[in-house]
C-alpha atoms as one frame of an Amber mdcrd trajectory, in Angstrom:
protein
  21.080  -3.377  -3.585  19.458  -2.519  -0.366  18.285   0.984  -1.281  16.829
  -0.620  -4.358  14.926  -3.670  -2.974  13.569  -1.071  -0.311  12.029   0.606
  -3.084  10.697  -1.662  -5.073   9.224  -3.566  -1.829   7.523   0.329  -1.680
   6.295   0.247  -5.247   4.804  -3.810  -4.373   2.878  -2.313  -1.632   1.510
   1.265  -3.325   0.794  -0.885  -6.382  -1.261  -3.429  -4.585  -3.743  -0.978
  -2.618  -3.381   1.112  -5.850  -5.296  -2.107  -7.486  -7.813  -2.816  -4.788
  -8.490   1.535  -4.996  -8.555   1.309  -8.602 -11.229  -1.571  -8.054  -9.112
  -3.548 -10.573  -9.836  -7.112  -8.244  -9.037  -9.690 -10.941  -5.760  -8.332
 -10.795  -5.374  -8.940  -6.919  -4.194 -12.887  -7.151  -1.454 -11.439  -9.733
   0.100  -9.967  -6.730   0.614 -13.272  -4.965   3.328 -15.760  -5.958   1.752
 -19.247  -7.367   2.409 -21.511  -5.353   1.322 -21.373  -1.462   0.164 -18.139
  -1.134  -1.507 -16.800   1.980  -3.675 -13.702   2.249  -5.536 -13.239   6.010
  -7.224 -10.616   7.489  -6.965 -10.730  11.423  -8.287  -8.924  14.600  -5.471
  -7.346  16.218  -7.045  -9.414  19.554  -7.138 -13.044  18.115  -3.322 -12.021
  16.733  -2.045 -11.237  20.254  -3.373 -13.790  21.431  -2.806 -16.578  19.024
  -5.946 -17.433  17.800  -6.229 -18.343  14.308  -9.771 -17.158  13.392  -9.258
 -15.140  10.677 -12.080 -12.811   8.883 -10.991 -13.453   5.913  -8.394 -16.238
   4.808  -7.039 -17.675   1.717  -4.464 -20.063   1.311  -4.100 -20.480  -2.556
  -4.273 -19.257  -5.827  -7.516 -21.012  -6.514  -8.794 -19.286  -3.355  -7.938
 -15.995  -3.984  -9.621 -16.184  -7.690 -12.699 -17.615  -5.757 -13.343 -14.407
  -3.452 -13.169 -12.250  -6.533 -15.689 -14.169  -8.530 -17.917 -14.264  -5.039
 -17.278 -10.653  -4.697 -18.457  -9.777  -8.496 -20.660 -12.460  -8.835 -22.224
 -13.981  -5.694 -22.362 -11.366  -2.809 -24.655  -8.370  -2.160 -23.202  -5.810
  -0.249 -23.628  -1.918  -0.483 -21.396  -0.736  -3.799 -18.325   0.814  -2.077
 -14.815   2.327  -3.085 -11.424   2.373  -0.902  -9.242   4.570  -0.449  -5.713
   3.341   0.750  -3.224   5.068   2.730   0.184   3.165   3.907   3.012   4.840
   5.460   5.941   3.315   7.417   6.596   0.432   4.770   9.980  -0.906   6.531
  11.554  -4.461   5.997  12.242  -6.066   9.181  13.788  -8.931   8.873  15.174
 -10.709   5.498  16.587 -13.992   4.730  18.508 -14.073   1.537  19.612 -17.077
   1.117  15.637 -17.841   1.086  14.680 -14.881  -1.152  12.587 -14.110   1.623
  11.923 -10.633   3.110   9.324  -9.744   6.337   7.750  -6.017   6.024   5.653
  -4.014   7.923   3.486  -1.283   7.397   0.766   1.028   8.691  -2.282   1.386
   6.518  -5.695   2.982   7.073  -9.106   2.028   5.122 -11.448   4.742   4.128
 -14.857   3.511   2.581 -17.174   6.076   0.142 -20.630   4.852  -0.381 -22.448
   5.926  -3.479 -24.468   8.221  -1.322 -21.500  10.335  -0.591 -20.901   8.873
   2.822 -16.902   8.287   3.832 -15.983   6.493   6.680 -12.618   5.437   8.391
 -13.198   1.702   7.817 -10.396  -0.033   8.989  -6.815   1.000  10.644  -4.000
  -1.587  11.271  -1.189  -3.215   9.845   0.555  -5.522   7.324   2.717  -8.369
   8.108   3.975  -9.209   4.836   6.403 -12.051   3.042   7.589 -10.779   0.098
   9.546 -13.077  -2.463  11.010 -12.814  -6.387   8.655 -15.233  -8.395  10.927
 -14.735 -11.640  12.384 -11.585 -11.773   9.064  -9.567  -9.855   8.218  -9.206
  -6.168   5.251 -11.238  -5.004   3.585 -11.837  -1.223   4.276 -15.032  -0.383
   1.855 -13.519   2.263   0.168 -10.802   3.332  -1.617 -10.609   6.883  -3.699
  -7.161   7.480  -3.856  -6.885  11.387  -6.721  -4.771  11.729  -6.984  -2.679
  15.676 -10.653  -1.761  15.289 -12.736  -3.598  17.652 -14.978  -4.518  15.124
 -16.021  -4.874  11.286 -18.571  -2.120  10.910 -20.117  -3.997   7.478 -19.812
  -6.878   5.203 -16.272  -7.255   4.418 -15.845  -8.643   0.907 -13.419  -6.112
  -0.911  -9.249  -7.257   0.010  -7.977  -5.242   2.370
């Protein structure tokens, strides 16, 4: 049972920056469970020190929709892709009797602009709660840490 939760916690991870690569966004909230679902993006500073300004925060279903339809239908930014890259997906603490399971990874952001220009954008870590909603794995949360000391652009695309 272990080795088989491992891997499909694995697959819930590649599959979600899979979507956000892909540039498939409407299907981002589908990786959330319904009810309560939390997605932040957080300095690595205001983390270790327990500050809760977030760049990014949503803290519903409703929410999450929302900064799709901003992102496709409100904002201006520079057209961008991502390109994912997570490694060291481990579960580090799990409460069964909750269906509840805490995982950690590593991930790295790189940005292309349509001019050809790729950057390292963003390099951290995800805090995750993963939970069955029916028989799939959802995020009950999902918290990218992020260690740069700054946002180099307009961050609208998930993390």
């Amino acid at each position: 049972m272990e080795e088989s939760l491992t891997h499909a916690i694995r697959e819930l991870e590649y599959a979600y920056v899979q979507c956000i690569d892909d540039d498939r966004l409407e299907e981002w909230p589908s990786f959330f469970v319904q009810e309560n679902p939390r997605y932040e993006i957080i300095s690595r500073e205001n983390w270790e020190q327990n500050l809760p300004v977030a760049v990014m925060l949503c803290e519903s279903q409703g929410m999450l929709q929302d900064r799709v339809v901003a992102l496709r239908q409100a904002n201006i930014y520079a057209k961008h892709y991502y390109r994912h890259l997570i490694s060291n997906i481990r579960i580090v603490e799990s409460e069964p009797a909750q269906g509840l399971w805490r995982v950690q990874a590593n991930y790295v952001v790189f940005q292309s602009l349509l001019d050809g220009e790729a950057q390292i954008f963003q390099v951290g870590r995800y805090l995750d709660e993963v939970r069955y909603e029916g028989n799939a794995l959802k995020f009950q949360s999902k918290r990218a840490i992020f260690d740069n000391a700054r946002v180099k652009t307009l961050l609208v695309t998930p993390i």
